[in-house]
C-alpha positions as CSV (number, residue, x, y, z in Angstrom):
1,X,-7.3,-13.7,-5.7
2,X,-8.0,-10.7,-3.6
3,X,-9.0,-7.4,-5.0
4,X,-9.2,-4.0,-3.0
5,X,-10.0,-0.9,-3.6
6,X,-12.2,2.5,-1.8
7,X,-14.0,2.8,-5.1
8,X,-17.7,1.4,-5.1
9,X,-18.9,-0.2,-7.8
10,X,-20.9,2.3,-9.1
11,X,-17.8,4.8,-9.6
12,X,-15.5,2.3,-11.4
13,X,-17.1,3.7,-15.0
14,X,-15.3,6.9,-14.0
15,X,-12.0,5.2,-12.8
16,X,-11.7,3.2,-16.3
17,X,-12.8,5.7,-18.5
18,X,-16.0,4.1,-20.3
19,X,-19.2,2.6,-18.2
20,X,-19.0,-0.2,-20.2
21,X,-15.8,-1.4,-19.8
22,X,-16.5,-1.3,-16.5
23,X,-19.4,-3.4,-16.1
24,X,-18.4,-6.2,-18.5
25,X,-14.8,-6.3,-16.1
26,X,-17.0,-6.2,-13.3
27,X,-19.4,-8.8,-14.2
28,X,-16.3,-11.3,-15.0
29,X,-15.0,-10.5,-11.8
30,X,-18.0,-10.8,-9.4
31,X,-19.4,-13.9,-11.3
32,X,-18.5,-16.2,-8.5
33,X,-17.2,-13.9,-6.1
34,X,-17.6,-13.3,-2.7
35,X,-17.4,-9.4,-1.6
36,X,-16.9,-8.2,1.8
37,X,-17.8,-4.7,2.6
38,X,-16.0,-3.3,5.3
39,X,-17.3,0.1,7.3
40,X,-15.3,2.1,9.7
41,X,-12.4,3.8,10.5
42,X,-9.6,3.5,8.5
43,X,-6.2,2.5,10.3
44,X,-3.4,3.2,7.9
């Protein structure tokens, strides 16, 4: 599964509404996840 989005982590509390939502859906995801952070330009 790939997951993307230009939200940090940090902000997704605000994105779903309640904080911790957010970090229990977070920790499920990132439990054996790899995450790739990707800096630069944006080409679309």
């Amino acid at each position: 599964m790939i997951l993307t989005s230009n939200q940090s982590f940090g902000a997704w509390g605000e994105v779903f509404g309640d904080r911790v939502i957010a970090t229990a859906i977070l920790d499920r995801l990132l439990h054996h996840a790899v995450t790739l952070n990707i800096r630069g330009n944006s080409y679309r």
